[in-house]
Residue frames as qw, qx, qy, qz and C-alpha x, y, z in Angstrom:
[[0.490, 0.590, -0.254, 0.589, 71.38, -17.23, 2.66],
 [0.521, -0.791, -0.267, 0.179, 72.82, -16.52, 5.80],
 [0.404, 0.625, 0.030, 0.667, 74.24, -13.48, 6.49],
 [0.450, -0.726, -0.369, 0.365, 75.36, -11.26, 9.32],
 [0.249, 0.733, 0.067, 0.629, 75.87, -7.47, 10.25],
 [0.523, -0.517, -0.396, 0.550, 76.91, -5.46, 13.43],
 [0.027, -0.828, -0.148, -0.540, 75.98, -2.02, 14.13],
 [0.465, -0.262, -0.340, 0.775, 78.38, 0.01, 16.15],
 [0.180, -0.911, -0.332, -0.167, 75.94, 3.00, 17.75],
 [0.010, -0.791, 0.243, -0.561, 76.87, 5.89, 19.79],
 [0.517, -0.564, 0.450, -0.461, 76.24, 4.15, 22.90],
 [0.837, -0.151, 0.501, -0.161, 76.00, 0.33, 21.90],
 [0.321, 0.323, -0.764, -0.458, 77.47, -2.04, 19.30],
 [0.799, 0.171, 0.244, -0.522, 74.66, -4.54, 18.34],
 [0.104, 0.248, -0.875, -0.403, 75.54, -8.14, 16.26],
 [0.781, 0.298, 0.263, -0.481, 73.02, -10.22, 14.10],
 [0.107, 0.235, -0.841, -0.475, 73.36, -13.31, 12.17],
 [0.704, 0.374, 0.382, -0.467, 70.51, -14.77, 10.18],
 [0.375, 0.206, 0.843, 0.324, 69.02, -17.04, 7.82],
 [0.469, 0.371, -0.052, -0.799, 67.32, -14.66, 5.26],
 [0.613, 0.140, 0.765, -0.137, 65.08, -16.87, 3.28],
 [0.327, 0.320, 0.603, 0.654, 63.86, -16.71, -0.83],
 [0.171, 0.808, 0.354, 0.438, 61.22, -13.99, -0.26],
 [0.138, 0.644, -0.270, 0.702, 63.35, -11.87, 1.79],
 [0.762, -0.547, -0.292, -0.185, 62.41, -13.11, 5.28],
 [0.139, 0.518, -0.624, 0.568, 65.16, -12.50, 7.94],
 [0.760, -0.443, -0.386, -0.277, 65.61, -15.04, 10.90],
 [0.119, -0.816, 0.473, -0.309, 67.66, -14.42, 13.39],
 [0.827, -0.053, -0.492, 0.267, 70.35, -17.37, 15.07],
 [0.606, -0.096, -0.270, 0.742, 72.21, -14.78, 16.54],
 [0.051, 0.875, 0.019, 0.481, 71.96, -11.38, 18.41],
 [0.690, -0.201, -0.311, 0.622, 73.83, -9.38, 20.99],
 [0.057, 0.914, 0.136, 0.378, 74.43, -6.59, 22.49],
 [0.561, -0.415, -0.295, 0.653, 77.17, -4.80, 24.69],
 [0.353, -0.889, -0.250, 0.151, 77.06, -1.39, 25.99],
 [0.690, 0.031, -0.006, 0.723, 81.06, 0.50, 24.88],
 [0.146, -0.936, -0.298, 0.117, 79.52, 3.86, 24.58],
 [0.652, 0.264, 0.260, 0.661, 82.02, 4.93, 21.64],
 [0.238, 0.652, 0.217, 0.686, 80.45, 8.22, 21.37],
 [0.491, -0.781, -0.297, 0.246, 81.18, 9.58, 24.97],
 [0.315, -0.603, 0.250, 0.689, 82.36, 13.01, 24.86],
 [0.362, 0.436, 0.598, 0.566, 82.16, 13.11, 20.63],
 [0.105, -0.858, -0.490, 0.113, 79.38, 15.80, 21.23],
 [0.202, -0.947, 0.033, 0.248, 81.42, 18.31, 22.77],
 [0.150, -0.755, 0.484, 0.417, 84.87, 17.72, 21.11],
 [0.828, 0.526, -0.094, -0.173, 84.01, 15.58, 17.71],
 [0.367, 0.525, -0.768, -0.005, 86.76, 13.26, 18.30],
 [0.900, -0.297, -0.205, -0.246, 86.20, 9.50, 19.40],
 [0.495, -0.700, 0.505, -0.098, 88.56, 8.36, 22.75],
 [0.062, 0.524, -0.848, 0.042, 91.30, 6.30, 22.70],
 [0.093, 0.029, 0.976, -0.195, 89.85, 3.76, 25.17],
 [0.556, 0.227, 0.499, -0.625, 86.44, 4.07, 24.01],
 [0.496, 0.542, -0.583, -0.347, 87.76, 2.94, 20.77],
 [0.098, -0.264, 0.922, -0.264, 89.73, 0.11, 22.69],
 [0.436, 0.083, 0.668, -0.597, 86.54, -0.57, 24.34],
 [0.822, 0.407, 0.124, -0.379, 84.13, -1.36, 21.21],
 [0.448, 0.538, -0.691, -0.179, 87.29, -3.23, 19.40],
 [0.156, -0.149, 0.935, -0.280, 87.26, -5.66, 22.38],
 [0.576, 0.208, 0.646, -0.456, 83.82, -6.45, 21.47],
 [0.663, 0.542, -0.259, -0.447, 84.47, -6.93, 17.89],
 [0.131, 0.575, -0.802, 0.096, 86.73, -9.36, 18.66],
 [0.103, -0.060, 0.982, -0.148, 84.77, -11.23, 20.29],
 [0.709, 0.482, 0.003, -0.515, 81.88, -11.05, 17.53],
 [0.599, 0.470, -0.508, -0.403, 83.99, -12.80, 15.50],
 [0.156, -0.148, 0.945, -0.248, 84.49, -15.54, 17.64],
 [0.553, 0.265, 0.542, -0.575, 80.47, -15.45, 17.90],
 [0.590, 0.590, -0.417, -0.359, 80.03, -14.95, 13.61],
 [0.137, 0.503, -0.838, -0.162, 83.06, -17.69, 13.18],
 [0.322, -0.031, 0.895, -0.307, 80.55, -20.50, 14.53],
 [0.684, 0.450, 0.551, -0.161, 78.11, -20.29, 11.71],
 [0.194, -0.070, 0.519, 0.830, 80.13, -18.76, 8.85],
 [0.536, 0.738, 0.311, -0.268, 77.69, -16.54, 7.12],
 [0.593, 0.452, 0.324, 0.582, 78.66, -15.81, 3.55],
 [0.235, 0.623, -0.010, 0.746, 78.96, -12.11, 4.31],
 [0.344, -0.731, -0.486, 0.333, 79.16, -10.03, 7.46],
 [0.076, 0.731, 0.127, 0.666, 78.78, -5.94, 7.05],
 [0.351, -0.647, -0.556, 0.385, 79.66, -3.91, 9.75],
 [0.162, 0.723, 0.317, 0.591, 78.34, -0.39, 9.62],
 [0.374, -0.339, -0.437, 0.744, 78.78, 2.75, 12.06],
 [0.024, 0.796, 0.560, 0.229, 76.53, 5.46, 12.55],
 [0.058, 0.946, -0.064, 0.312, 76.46, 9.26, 14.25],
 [0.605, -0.732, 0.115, 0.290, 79.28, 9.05, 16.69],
 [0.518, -0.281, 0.444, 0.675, 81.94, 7.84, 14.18],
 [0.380, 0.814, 0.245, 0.364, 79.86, 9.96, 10.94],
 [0.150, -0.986, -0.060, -0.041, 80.61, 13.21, 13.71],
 [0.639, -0.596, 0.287, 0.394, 84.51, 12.30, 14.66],
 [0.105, 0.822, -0.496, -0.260, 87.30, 14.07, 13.15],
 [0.018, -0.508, 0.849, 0.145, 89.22, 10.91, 13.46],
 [0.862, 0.248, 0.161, -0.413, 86.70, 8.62, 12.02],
 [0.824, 0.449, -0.344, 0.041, 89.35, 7.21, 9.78],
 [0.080, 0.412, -0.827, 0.373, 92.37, 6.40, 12.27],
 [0.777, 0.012, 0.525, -0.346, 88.80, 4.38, 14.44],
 [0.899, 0.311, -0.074, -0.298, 88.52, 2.61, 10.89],
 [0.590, 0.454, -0.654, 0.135, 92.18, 1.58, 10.40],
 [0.133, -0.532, 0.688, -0.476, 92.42, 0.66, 14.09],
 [0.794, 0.006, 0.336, -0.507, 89.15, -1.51, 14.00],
 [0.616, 0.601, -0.450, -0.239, 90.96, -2.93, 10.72],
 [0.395, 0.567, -0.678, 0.250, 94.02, -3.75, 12.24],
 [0.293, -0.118, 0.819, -0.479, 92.82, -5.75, 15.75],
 [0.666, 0.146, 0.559, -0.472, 89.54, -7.44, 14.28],
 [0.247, -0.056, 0.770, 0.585, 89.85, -7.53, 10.59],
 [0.327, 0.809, 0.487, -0.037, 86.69, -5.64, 9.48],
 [0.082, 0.283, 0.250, 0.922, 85.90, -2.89, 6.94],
 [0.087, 0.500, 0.611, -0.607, 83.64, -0.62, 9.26],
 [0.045, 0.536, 0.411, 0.736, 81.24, 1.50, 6.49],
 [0.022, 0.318, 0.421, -0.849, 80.11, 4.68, 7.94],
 [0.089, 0.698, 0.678, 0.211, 76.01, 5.30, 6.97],
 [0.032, 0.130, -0.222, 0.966, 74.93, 8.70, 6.63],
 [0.281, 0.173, 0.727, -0.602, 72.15, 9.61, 8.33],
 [0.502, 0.348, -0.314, -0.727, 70.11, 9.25, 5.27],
 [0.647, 0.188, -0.729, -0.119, 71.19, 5.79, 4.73],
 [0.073, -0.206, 0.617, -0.756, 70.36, 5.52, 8.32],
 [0.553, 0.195, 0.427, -0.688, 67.02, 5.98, 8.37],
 [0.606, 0.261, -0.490, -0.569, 66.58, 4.25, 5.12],
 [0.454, 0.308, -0.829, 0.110, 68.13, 1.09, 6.40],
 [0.035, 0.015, 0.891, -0.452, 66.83, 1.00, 9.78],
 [0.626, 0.072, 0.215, -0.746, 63.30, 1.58, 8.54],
 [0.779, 0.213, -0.550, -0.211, 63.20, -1.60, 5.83],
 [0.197, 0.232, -0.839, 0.451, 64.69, -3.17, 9.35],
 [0.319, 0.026, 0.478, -0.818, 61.88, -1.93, 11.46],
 [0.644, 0.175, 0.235, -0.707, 59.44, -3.29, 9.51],
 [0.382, 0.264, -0.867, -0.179, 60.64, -6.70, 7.80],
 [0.209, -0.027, -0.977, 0.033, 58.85, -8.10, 10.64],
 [0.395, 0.196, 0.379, -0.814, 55.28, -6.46, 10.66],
 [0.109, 0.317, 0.921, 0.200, 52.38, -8.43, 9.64],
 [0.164, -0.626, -0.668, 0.368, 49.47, -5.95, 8.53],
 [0.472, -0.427, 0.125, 0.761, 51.36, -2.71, 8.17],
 [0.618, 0.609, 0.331, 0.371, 50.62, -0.69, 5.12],
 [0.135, 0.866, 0.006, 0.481, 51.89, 2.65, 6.38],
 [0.796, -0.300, -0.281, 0.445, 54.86, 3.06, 8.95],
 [0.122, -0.968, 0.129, -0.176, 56.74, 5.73, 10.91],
 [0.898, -0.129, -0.248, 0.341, 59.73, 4.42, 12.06],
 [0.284, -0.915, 0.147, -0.248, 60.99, 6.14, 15.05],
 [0.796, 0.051, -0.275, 0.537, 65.22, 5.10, 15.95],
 [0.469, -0.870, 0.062, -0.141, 66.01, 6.77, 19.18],
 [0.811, 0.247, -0.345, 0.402, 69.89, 6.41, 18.92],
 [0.576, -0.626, -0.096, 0.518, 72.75, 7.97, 21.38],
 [0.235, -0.486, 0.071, 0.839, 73.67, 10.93, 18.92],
 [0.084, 0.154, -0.410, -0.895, 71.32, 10.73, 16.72],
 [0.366, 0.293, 0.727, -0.502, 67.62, 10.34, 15.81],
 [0.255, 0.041, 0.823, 0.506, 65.85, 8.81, 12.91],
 [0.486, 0.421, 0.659, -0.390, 62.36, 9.24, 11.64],
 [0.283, -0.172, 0.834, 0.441, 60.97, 7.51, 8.84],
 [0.593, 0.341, 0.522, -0.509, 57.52, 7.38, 7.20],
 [0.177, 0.268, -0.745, -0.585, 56.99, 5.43, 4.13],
 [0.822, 0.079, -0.221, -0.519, 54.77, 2.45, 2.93],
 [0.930, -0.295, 0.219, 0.001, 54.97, -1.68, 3.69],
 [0.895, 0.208, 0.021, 0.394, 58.45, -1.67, 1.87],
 [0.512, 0.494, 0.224, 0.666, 59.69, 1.77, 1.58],
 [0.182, -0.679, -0.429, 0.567, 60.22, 4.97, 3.14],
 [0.238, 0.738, 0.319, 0.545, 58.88, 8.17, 1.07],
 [0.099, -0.860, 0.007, -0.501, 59.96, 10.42, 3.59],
 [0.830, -0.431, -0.254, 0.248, 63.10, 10.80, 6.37],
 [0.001, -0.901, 0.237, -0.364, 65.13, 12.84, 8.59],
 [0.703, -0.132, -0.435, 0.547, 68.30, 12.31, 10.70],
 [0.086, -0.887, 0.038, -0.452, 68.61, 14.82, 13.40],
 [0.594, 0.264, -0.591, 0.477, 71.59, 15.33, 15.37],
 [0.479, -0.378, 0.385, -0.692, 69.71, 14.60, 18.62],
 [0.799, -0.032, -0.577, -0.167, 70.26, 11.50, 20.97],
 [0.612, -0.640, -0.421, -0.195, 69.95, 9.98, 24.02],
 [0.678, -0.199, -0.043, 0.707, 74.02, 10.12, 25.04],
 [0.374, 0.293, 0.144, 0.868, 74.08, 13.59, 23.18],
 [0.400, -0.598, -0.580, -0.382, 71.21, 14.94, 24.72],
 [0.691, -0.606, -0.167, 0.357, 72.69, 14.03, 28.65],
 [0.681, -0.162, -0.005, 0.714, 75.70, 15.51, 28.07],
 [0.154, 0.339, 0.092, 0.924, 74.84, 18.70, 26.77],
 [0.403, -0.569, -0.034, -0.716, 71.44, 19.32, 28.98],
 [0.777, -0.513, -0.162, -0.327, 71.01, 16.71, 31.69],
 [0.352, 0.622, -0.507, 0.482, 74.07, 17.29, 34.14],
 [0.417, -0.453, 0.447, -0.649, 72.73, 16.59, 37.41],
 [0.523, -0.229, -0.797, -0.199, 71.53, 13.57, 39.08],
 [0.452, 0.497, 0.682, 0.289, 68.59, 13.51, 38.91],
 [0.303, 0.330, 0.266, 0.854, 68.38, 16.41, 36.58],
 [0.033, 0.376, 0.307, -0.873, 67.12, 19.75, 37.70],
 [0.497, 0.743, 0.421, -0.151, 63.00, 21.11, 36.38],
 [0.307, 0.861, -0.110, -0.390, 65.41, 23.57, 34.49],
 [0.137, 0.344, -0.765, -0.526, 67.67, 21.36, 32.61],
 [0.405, 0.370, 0.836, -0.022, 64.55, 19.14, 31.64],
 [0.318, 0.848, 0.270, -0.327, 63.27, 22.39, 30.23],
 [0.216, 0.691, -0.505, -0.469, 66.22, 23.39, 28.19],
 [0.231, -0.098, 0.899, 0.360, 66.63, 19.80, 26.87],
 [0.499, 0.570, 0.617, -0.213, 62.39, 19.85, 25.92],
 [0.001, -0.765, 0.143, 0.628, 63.37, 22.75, 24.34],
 [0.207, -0.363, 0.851, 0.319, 66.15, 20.92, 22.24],
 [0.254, 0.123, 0.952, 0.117, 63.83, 18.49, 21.31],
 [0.324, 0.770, 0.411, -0.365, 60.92, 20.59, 20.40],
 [0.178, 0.770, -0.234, -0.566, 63.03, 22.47, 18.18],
 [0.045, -0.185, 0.864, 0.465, 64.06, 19.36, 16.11],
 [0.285, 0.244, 0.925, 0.063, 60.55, 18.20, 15.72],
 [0.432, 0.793, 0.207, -0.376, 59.19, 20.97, 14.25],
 [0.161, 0.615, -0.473, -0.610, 61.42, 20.09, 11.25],
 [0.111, 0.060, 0.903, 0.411, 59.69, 16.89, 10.78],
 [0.486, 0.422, 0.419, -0.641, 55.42, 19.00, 10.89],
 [0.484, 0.446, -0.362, -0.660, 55.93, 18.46, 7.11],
 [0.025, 0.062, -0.995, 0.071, 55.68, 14.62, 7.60],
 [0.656, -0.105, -0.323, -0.674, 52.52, 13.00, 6.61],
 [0.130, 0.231, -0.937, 0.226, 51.67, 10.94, 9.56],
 [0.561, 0.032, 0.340, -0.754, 48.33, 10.65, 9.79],
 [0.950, 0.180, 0.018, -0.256, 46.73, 6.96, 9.83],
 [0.501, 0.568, -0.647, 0.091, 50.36, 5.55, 10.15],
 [0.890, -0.418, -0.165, 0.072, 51.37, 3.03, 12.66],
 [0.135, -0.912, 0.369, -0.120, 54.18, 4.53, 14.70],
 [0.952, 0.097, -0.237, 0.169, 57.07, 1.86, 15.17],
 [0.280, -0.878, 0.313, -0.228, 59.47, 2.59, 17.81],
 [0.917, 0.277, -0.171, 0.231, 63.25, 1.27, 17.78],
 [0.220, 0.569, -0.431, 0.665, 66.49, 1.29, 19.66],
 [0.221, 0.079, -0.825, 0.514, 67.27, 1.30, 23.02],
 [0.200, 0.018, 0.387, -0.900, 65.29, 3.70, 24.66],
 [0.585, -0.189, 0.040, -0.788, 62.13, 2.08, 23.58],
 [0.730, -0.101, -0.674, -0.042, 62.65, -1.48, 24.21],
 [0.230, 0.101, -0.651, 0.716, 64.22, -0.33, 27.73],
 [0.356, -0.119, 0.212, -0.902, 61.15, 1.54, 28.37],
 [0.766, -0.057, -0.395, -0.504, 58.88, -1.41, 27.35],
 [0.679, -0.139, -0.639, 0.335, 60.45, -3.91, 29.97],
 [0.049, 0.146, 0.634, -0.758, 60.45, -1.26, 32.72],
 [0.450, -0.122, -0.005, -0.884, 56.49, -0.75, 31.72],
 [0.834, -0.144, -0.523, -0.104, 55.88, -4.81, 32.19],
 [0.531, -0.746, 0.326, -0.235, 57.94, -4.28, 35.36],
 [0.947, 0.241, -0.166, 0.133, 60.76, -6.92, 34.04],
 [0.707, -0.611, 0.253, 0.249, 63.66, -8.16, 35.69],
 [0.531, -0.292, 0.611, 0.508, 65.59, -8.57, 32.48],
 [0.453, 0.357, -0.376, -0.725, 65.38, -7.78, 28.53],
 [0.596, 0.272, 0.640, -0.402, 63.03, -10.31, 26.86],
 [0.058, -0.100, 0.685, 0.720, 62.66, -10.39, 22.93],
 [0.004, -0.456, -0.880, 0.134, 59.50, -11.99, 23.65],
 [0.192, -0.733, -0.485, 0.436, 58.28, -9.40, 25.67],
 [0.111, -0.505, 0.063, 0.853, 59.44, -6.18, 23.95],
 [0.028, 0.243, 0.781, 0.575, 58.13, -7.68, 19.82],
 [0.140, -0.428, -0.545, -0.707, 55.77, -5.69, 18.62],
 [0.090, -0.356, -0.554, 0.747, 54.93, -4.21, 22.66],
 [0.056, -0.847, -0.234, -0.474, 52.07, -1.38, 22.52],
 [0.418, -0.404, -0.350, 0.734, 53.83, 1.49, 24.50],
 [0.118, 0.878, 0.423, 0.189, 51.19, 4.21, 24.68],
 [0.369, 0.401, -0.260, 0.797, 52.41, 7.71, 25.18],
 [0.447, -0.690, 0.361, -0.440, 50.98, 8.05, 28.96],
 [0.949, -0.237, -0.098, 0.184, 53.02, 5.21, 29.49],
 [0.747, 0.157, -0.206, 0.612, 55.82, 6.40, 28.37],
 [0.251, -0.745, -0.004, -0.618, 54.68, 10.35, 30.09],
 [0.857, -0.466, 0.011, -0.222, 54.41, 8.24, 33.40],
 [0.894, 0.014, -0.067, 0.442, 57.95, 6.48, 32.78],
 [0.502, 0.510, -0.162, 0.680, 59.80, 9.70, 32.09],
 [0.390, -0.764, 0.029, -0.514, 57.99, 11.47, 34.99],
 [0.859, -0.509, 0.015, 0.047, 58.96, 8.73, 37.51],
 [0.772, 0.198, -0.055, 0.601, 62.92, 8.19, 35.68],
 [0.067, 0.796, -0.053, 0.599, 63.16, 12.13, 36.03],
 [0.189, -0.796, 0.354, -0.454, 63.43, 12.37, 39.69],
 [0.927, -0.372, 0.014, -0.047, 65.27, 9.61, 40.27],
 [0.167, -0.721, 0.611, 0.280, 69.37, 9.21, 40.95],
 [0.589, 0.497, -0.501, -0.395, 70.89, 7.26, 38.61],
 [0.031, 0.231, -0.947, 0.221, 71.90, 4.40, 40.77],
 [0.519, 0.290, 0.716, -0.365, 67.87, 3.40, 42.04],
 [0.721, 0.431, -0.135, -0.526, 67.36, 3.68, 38.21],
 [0.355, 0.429, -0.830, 0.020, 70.25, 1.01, 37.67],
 [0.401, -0.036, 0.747, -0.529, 68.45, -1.02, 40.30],
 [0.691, 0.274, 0.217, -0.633, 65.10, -1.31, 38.27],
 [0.944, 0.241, 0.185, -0.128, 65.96, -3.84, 35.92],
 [0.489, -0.491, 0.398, 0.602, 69.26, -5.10, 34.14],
 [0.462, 0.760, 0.284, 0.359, 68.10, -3.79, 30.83],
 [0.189, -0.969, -0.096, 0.128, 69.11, -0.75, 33.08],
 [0.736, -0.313, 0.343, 0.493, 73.12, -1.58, 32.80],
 [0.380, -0.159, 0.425, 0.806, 74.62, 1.01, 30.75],
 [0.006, 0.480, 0.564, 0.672, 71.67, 3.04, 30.16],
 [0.441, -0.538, -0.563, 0.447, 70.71, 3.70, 33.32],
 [0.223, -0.532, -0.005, 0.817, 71.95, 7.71, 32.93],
 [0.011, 0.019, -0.586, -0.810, 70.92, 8.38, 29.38],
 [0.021, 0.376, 0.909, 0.178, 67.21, 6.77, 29.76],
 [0.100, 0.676, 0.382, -0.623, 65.42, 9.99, 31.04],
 [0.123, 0.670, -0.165, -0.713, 66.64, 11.92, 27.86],
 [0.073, -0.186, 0.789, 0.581, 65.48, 9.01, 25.49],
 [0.061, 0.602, 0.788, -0.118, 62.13, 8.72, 27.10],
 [0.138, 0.719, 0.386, -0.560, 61.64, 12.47, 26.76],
 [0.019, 0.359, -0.553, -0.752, 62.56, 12.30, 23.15],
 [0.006, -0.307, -0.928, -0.212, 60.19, 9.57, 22.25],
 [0.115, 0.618, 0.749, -0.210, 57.64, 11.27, 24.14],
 [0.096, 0.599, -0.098, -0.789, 58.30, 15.02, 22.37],
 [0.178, 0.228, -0.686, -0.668, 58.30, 13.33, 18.99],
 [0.037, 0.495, 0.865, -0.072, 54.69, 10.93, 19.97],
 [0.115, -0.603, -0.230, 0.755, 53.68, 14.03, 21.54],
 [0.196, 0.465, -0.295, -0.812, 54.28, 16.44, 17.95],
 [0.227, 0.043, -0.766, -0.599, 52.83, 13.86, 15.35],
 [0.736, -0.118, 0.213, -0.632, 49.61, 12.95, 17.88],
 [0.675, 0.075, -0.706, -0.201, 50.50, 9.34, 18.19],
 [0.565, -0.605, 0.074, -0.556, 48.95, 7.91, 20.97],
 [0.802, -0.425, 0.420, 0.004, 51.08, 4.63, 21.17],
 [0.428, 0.551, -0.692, -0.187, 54.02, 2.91, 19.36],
 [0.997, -0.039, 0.026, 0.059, 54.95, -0.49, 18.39],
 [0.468, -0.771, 0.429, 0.045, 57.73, -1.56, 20.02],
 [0.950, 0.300, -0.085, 0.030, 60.86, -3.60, 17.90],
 [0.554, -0.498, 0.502, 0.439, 64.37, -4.72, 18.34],
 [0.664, 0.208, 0.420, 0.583, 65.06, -4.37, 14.60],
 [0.081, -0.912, 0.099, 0.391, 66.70, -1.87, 13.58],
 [0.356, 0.798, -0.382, -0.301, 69.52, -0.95, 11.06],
 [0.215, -0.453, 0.858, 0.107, 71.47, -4.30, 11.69],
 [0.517, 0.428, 0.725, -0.158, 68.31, -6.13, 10.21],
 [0.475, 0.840, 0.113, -0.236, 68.21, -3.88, 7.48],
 [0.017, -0.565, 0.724, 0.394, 72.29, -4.14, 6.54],
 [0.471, -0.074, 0.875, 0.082, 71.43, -7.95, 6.54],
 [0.613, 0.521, 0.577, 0.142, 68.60, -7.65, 3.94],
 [0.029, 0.872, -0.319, -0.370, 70.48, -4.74, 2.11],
 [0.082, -0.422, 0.893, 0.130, 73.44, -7.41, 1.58],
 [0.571, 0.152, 0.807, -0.025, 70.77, -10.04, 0.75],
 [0.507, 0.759, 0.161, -0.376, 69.24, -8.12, -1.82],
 [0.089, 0.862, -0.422, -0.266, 72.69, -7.27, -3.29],
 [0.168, -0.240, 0.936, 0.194, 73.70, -10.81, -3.79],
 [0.573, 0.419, 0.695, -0.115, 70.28, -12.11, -5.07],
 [0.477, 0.826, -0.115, -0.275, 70.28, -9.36, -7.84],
 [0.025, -0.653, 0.698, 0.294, 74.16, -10.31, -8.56],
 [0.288, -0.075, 0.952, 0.071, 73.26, -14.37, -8.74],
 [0.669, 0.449, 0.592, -0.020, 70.15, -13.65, -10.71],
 [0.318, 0.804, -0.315, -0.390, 71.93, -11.27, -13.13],
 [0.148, -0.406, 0.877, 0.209, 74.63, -14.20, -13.30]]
């Protein structure tokens, strides 16, 4: 069955099409990524811009151009915390309607984590117990569950875009907004101590840790290759945030083009990862591009295999 989904983030809008196979397998023909950074400003006044609207329609548009070349039998596109948090969440849907022809579905952050964990881990070999960590731009996942399932998940309204904007104002940020933002982050992860994570395999998703995993190989560019199933210990990533910290934002934009449109945001996703490695004693994560758009896709596969074997 082939099937495709696009996940419009806070900071990025992501497309997949794939060939899911009979036992649920998920191959990918297609991915993408561009950089609109819908949920700029949201934070402080819960309403999503005009042109930052504009800005992620122009790239739906020219998804479907991408989509139209293999026709999948279904394509799902889903939004997460920027457009959950906007007032005007519905005037983004009818607008997204009316210039691309999707139906956007908004996940809550429940269906969030659910979705991007069965994502995260569709392609572990091994696995019996997962964590799935999703470092988003206004929001942050964590999962912990078994090789299919997650028995346990939180959304917390703390990401890498939401994060900058409310603590990391300078460039490069000052020792005291690093402290108030640790802060921040400290205070959300003591609501996940009741998490049983001991003897899990951490799994780390989303930008901020693929970004980090190509500046720890010292890469010139992103890499699928190179980021699948990375080990990024947590003095790597200690060592990354230290160095990203006292740099301006331009010699970070320098270091690799993964950097392009992340370039300002990466300090305060590395210092989430590490606060949340950091609180559950994991000493390294595995690194994946799949995420929630991998999970719509076998979501929607499920949902039609159940319908055609009911039929």
């Amino acid at each position: 069955m082939r099937l495709a989904s696009i996940d419009i983030g806070t900071n990025t809008v992501l497309l997949l099409v794939a060939e899911v196979g009979p036992t649920g397998a998920v191959s990918p023909l297609a991915y993408e990524q561009r950089i609109p950074r819908l949920g700029k400003g949201v934070d402080a006044v819960r309403r999503l811009a005009p042109e930052s609207m504009q800005r992620v329609v122009a790239v739906l548009k020219e998804y479907r151009a991408i989509i139209g070349r293999y026709e999948p039998e279904h394509v799902t596109v889903c939004a997460t915390s920027a457009v959950r948090d906007a007032a005007n969440r519905d005037e983004f849907a009818a607008l997204v309607k009316a210039q691309s022809g999707f139906d956007v579905e908004v996940l809550s952050g429940e269906d969030e984590a659910r979705w991007t964990y069965r994502g995260a881990i569709s392609d572990l070999r091994g696995v019996t117990k997962a964590a799935v960590l999703d470092i988003g731009g206004g929001s942050t996942e964590l999962s912990v569950g078994d090789s299919r399932n997650p028995t346990q998940s939180i959304s917390m309204d703390l990401g890498a875009v939401r994060l900058t904007e409310r603590y990391l104002k300078s460039d490069p940020p000052t020792r005291a907004e690093l402290d108030a933002a640790t802060q921040e982050v400290r205070a959300h992860a003591v609501k996940t101590a009741f998490f049983g994570t001991r003897g899990h395999t951490l799994v780390a998703v989303a930008g901020t840790p693929t970004t980090l995993a190509i500046l720890a190989q010292g890469l010139p560019r992103f890499s699928i290759d190179a980021v699948t199933n990375y080990r990024l210990s947590q003095q790597r990533v200690r060592e990354l945030l230290e160095r990203l910290g006292g740099m301006r934002v331009a010699e970070i934009r320098k270091l690799s083009e993964v950097m392009e449109g992340r370039a300002d945001v990466i300090v305060a996703g590395a210092l989430i990862m590490l606060e949340i490695m950091q609180a559950h004693g994991f000493t390294e994560a595995v690194v994946s591009e799949r995420g929630v758009r991998y999970g719509m896709v076998i979501r929607d596969w499920e949902n039609r295999d159940r319908l055609a074997t009911d039929a």
